[in-house]
N, C-alpha and C positions, 0 to 999 in steps of 0.2 A: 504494500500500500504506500503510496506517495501522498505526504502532506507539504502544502507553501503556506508559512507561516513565519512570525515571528517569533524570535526565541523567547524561550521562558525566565531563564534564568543562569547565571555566572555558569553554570557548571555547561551549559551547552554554549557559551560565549566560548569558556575555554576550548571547545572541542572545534569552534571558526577561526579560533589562534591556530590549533593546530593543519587543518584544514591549508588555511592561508600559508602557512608557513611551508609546509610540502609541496603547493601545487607554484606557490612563487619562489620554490627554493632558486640560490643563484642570484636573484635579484634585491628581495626584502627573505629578514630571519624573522621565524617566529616572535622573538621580544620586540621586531619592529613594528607588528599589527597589533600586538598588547600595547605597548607604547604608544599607540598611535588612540587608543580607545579607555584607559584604564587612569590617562593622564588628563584628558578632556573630560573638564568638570561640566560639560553641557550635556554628555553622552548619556543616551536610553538606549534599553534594550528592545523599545520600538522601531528602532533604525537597522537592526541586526537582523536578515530575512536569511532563510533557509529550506530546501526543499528537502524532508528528510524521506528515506525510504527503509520502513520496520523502523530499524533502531538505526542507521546508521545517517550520516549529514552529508548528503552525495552534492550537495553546492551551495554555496552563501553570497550572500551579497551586501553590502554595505550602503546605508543612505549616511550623505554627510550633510546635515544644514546649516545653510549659511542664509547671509543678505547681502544684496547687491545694490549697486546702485545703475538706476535708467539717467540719466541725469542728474533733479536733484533728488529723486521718487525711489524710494524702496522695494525692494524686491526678494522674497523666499525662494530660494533656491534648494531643492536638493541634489545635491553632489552623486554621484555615484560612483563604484570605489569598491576594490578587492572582487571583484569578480570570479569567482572558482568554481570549479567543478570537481569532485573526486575522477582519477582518471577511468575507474573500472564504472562509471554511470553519465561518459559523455559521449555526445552525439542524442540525448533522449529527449532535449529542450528543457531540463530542468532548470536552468541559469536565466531565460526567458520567459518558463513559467513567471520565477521569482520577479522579475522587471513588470511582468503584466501587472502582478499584485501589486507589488510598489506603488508606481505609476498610478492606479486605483485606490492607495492609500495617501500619497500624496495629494491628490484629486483633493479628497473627502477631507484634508487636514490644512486646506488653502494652500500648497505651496503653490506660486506662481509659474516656476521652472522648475526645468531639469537639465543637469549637465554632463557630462562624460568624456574622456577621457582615450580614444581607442590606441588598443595597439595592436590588436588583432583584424586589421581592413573594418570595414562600416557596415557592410550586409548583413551583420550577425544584429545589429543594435537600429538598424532601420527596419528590420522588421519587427521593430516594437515601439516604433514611433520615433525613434532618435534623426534629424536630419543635421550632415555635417557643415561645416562652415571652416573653411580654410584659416591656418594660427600662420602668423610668420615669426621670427625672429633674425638676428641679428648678427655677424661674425664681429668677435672681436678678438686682438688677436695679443697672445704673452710677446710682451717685451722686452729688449736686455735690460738686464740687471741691474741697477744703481742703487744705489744708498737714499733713501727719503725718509722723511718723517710722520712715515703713515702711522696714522693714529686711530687706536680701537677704544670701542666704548667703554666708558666705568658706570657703577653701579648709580650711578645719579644723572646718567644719560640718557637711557632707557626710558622714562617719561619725554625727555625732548624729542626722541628717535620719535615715539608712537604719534605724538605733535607732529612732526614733522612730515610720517607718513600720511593724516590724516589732511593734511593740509595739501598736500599734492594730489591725492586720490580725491579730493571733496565732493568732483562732478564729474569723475570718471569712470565712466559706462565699464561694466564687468568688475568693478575692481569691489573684492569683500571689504563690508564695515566690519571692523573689529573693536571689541571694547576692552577694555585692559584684563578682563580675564581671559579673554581670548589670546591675546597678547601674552599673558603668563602662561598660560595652560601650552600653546604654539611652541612655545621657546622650551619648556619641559620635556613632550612627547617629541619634539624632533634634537633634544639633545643636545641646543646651543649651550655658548655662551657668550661672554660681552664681546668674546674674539672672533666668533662668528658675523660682530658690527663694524666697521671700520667708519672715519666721521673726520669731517675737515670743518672748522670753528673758526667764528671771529670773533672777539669779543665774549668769550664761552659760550657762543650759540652757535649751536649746530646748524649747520647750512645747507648740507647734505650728509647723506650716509648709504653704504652699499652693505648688502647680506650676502654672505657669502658658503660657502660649505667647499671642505675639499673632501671628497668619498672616494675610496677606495681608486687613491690616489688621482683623482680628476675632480679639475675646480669647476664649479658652476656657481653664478653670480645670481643671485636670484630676488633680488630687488636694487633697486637704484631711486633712490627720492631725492628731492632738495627743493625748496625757499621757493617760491614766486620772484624770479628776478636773479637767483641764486646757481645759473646757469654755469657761468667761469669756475665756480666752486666744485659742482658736478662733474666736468669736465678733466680738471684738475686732481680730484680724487681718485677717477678712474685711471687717469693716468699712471696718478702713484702705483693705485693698485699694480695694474698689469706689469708695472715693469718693478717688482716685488717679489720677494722670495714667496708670499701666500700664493701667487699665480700659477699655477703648476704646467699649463697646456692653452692654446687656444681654445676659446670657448665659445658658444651662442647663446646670448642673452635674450630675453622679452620683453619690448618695451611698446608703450602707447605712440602710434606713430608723430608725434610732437613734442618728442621727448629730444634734448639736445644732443643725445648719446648718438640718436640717428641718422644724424651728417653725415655724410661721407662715408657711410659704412653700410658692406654688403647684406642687403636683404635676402633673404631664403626662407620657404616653408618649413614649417618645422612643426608635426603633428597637427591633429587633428580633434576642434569642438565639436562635440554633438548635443544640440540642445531639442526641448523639446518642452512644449506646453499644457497644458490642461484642461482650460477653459476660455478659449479667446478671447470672448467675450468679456467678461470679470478682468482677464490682463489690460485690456485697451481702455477700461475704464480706470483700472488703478495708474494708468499712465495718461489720464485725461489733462489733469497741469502740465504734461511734456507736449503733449501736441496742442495745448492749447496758447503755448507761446511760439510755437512754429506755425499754427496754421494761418494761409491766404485769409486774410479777410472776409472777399467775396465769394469765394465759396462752400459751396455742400458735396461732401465727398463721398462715395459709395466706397468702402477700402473692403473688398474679397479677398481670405484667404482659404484656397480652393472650396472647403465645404462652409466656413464661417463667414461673417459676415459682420459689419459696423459702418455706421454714416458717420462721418467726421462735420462735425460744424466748429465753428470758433468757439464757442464757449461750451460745447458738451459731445461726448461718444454716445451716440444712438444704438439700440439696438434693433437691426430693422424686424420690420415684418411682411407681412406680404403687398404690402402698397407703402412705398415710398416716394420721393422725388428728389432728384442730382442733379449740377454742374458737370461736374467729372464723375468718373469710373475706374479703377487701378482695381487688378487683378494679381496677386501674387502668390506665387508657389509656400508652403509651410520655410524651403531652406531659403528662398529668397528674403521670405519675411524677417528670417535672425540673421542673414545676411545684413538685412538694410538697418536691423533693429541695435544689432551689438557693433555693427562699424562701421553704418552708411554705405549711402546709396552708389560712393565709388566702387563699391566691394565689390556687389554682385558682376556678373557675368553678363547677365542681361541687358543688352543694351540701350533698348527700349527704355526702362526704368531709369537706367543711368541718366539718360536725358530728360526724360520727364522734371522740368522745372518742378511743378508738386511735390514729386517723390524727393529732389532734392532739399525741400524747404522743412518735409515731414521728417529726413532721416539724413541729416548733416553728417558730415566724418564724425566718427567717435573719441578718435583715439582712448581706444579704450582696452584694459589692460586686467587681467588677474593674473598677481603676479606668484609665480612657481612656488615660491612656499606656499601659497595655499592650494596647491594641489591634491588631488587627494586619489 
């Protein structure tokens, strides 16, 4: 008999540690999926799904929730994360069962989104509703050696750091709000410490700061913040960085494309988002102040996506019914819509929408960013 459910309790948590731990062996060790769940003081064991069969836990899956930001609008997200199968019960769709229910629990518990992560191609997770949208990132490259005065955070920096991020991230599409237990609990399960902060000051204010990790011997940079205006400082730090004994290898960083790091340096894809929604309708409303400071004046907009449906006027999202009346009409596919939604209307492919003055006015560049620590 096969059950998809949530777990009950610690002792079958424990048996998703193990679980996790075998099926990711090589990449993450068991103590880094306890770690990752046992240190986050937000964590339920309603996020922890399983498809068991008799007695045994033939695949797991993980919800991560977080909030995002559309602008200046708030957004529930659930992350997904840890994806297993035992290998003697795959091929059976157990790991997709689990997604169906998810997805249908999330529904029922308002999350707005859903996001994911693939490494195994997109097919497996399109067919449960996930559509992808292309991530780029950045080359940049280890430099010789010198002598500088790169400087890491101390214990009374740490509050400037979280300032400093929130002040850069404020209005940036994708990027997680964090509250300072987030911020503790983060730095705990991934095992930092103040030397994982590196930070360039004037005047003892932090101006900018980069996070960094070397793993098993390869560096990856995995935030870069700074100041409004604090640009030369940003610039400057990374410099130090890279040409620093912490640098170990050239690397690919992740940045919002109006970030100053992106001058002059090579752009390349690099993985793959998959997002996915719930209720169109209820989203376009909770994003009613984003389009109500983007939209034409003079018009009334019919906006379809394929099966859903909402009239745009300037001051409200309609829900239509079966007699309405429009100016315009815009038609978009589910991936075009988190295409135009998470980075603007330059993104998509389509070229039609790219030109569409409307489309341009509804879904400006994003430059918008979540950045690799909170990956999950």
């Amino acid at each position: 008999m096969v059950t998809i459910r949530q777990i009950r309790d610690k002792e079958e948590l424990e048996k998703c540690y193990d679980l996790w731990g075998q099926v990711f062996q090589g990449n993450e060790t068991r103590d880094f999926f306890a770690n990752r769940l046992n240190k986050d003081s937000s964590y339920k064991l309603t996020t922890t799904w399983i498809a068991k069969v008799d007695n045994d836990i033939a695949s797991s899956v993980q919800i991560f929730p977080y909030e995002m930001r559309i602008g200046k609008e708030k957004l529930l997200v659930g992350g997904i994360g840890s994806v297993a199968t035992n290998r003697l019960y795959r091929g059976k769709g157990y790991a997709q069962e689990i997604l169906h229910a998810q997805n249908l629990w999330m529904h029922q518990n308002k999350y707005d989104l859903s996001l994911l992560f693939s490494g195994i191609g997109t097919k497996f997770y399109e067919e449960v509703g996930y559509k992808k949208v292309k991530n780029v990132a950045y080359q940049a490259k280890k430099l010789p050696k010198i002598e500088s005065d790169l400087l890491f955070a101390k214990d009374d920096d740490m509050e400037m750091i979280q300032k400093v991020y929130q002040e850069y991230n404020r209005e940036k599409t994708n990027s997680c709000i964090r509250s300072s237990q987030y911020w503790k609990d983060q730095i705990a399960w991934r095992g930092e410490t103040k030397e994982n902060f590196c930070v360039i000051k004037e005047d003892r204010e932090i101006k900018a700061y980069l996070r960094f990790e070397n793993k098993k011997g390869k560096t990856s940079v995995l935030e870069a913040c700074y100041l409004p205006g604090a640009e030369m400082y940003m610039t400057k730090l990374f410099h130090q960085f890279c040409a620093s004994a912490y640098c170990l290898n050239d690397f690919t960083i992740m940045l919002p494309n109006d970030h100053i790091l992106t001058q002059n340096r090579e752009k390349i894809e690099e993985g793959t988002h998959m997002w996915r929604f719930f209720d169109f309708q209820n989203l376009m409303h909770k994003l009613e102040p984003v389009f109500n400071e983007r939209m034409p004046n003079d018009k009334k907009i019919v906006f379809r996506c394929e099966e859903d449906c909402v009239v745009l006027n300037r001051n409200k999202v309609e829900v239509t019914g079966h007699n309405y009346d429009y100016d315009e009409r815009i038609l978009v596919t589910k991936k075009e819509f988190f295409e135009l939604l998470t980075q603007g209307y330059q993104a998509t492919e389509n070229q039609k929408l790219r030109n569409n003055s409307i489309i341009q006015k509804l879904f400006p560049p994003q430059n918008g960013i979540l950045w690799q620590s909170d990956f999950f």
